[in-house]
C-alpha positions in Angstrom: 83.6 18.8 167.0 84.7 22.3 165.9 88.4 20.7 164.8 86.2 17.5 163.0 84.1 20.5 161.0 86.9 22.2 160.5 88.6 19.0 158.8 86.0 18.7 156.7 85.8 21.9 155.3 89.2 22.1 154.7 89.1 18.8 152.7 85.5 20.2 150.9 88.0 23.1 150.3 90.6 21.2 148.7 88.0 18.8 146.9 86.8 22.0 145.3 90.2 23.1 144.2 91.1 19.9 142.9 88.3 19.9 140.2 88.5 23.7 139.4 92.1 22.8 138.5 90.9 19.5 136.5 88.1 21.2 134.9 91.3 24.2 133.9 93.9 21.6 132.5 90.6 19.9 130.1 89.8 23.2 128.5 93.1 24.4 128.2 93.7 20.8 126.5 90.5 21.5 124.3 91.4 25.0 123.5 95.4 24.0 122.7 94.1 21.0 120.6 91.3 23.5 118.8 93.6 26.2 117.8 96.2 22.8 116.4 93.3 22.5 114.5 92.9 23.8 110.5 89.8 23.0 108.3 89.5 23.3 104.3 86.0 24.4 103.8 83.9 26.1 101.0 82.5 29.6 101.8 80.5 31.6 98.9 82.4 30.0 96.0 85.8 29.8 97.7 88.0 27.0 99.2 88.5 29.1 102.7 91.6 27.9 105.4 90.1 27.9 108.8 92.1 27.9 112.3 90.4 27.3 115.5 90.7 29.9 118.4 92.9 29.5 121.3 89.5 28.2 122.8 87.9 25.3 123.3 85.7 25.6 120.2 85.5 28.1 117.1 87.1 28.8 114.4 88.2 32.0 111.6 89.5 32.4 108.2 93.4 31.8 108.6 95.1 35.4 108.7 98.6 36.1 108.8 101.6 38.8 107.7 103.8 36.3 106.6 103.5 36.7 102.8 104.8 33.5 102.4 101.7 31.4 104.4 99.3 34.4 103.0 100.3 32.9 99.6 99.9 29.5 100.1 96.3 29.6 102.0 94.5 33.4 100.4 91.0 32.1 99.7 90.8 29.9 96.6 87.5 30.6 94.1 86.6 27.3 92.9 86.9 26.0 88.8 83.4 26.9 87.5 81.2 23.7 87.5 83.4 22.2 90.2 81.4 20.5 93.0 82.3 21.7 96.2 84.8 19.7 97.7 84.0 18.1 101.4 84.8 19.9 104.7 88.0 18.5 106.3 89.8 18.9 109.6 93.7 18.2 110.3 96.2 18.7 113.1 98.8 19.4 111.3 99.8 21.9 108.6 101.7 19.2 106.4 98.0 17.2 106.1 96.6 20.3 105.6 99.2 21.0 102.8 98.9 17.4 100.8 95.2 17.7 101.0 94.9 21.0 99.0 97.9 19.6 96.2 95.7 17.4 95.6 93.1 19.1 95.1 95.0 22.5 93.3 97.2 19.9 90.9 93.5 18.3 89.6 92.2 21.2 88.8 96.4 23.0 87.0 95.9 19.7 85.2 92.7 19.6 83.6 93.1 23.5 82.9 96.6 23.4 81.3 95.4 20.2 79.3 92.4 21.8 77.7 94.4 23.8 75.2 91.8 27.0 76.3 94.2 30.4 77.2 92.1 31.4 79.9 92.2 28.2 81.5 95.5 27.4 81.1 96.1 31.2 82.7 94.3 29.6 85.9 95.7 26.9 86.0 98.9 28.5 86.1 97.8 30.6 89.0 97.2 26.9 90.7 100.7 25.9 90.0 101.5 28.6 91.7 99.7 28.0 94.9 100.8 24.6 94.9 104.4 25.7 94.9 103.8 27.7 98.2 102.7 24.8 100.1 105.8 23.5 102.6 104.3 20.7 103.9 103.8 18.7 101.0 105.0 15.2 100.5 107.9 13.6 98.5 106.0 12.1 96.0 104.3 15.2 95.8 106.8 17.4 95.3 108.2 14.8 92.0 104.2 15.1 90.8 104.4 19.1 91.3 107.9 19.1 88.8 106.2 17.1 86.2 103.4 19.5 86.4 105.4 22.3 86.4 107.4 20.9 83.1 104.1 20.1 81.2 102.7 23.8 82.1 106.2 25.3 80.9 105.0 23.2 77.9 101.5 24.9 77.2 102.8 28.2 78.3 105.9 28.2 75.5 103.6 27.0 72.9 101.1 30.5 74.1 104.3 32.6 74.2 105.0 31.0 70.2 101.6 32.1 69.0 102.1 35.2 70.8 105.3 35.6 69.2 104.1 35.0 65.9 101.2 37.5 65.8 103.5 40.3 67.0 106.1 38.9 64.2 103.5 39.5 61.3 102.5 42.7 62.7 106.0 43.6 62.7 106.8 42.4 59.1 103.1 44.5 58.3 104.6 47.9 59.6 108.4 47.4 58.7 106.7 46.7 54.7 104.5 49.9 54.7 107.6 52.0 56.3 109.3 50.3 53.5 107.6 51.8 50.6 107.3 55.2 52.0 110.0 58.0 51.6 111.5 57.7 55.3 114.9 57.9 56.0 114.9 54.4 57.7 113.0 53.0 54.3 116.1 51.0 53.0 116.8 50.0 56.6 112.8 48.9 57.0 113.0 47.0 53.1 116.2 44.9 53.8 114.7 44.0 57.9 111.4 43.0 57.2 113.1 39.5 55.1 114.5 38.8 58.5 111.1 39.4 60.4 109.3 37.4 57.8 111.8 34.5 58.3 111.3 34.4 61.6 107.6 34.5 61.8 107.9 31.8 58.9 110.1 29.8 61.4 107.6 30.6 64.1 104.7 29.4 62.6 106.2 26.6 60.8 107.4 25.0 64.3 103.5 25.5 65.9 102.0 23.5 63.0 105.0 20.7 63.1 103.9 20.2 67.1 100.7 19.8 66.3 100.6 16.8 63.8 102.7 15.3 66.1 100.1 15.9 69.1 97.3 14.7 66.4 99.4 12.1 65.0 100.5 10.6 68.9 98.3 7.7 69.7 95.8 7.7 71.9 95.5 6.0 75.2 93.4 2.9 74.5 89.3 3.4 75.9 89.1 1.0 79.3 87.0 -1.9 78.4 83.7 -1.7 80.4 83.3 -4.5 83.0 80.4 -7.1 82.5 77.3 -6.4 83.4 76.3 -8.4 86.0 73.6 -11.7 85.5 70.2 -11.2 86.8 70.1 -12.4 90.7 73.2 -10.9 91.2 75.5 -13.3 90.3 78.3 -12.3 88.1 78.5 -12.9 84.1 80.7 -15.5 82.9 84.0 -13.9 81.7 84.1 -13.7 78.1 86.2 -17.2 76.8 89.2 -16.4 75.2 89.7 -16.6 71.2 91.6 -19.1 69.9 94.8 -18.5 68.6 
């Protein structure tokens, strides 16, 4: 009796053992898959990077000295007006990384397209961002150098105006030194035709780009689809026009 008991402590024992080692291998599986784990959320304004805890559950803003990562995933404060984008979750750092192109090179375009400085300044800064981000895809990476080529675009024609303003007050200071009795008042008189010209030449090659932007045609508007019969039914197409 004594040995029987015995037996059957030892295999309680061992029975015990068994599922303290199964219930160790499920939350070390939950806690390895949880800190796999990063999450695009929106926290007081800003698109936040999260990354679960080495534990089976929780999560913190993404921290790291690697200015390279601290570059590509610093919080994010959203375009003003801009709904807040859905919560998503990935296992990966490449999903993670297409899933915010997509979302920085939507808002670099409609900034760099709406001919505003300050906007086209942020959306820089997004172009930026995007650039950081290692994981994106092929198709991605051919979208971000088109974007890249139509900001360079924007931002020459900024740098032009910019050019041309200093230019004029240039030409401004160079005539007044001009008529005064400096020393450098020859010197002033003969380079201020040269700064003129190339204010001229500035100016004249801002307003040649754009009547060609005003004179490019448009896309054409999409044609609005039918509304549809009463009962639910769809409307007859339209029929065709004769030739």
């Amino acid at each position: 009796m004594a040995e029987e008991r015995q037996r059957r402590g030892g295999a309680g024992l061992f029975a015990w053992l068994l599922i303290l080692v199964l219930v160790a291998v499920v939350v070390w599986l939950a806690s390895e898959r949880n800190a796999r784990t990063w999450t695009l959320t929106v926290d007081e304004g800003r698109l936040v990077v999260m990354k679960g805890y080495m534990l089976p559950a929780g999560r913190q803003a993404f921290k790291t000295s690697d200015p390279a990562l601290a570059a590509a995933y610093a919080p994010i404060v959203l375009p003003p007006g801009k709904a807040a984008p859905a919560e998503q979750s990935f296992d990966d750092r490449s999903a993670l990384d297409q899933a915010l192109y997509d979302l920085l090179a939507g808002w670099a375009r409609e900034d760099i397209g709406s001919g505003d400085p300050a906007r086209l300044e942020r959306g820089l800064g997004y172009v930026d961002r995007a650039e950081h981000l290692g994981g994106v895809s092929q198709a991605q990476r051919q979208d971000l150098a088109a974007l890249r080529g139509e900001s360079g675009y924007f931002e020459a024609r900024r740098l032009l105006e910019h050019a041309a303003d200093e230019l004029r007050d240039a030409a401004g200071k160079l005539a007044e030194a001009g008529r005064s009795r400096s020393a450098h008042a020859m010197d002033a008189q003969m380079l201020v035709h040269d700064v003129e010209a190339a204010r001229d030449a500035a100016v004249t090659a801002l307003r040649s780009s754009n009547a060609r932007r005003e004179q490019a045609p448009r896309p054409p508007a999409p044609t609005p689809a039918p509304a549809p019969a009463p009962g639910g039914a769809p409307a007859p197409a339209a029929p065709a026009s004769a030739p």
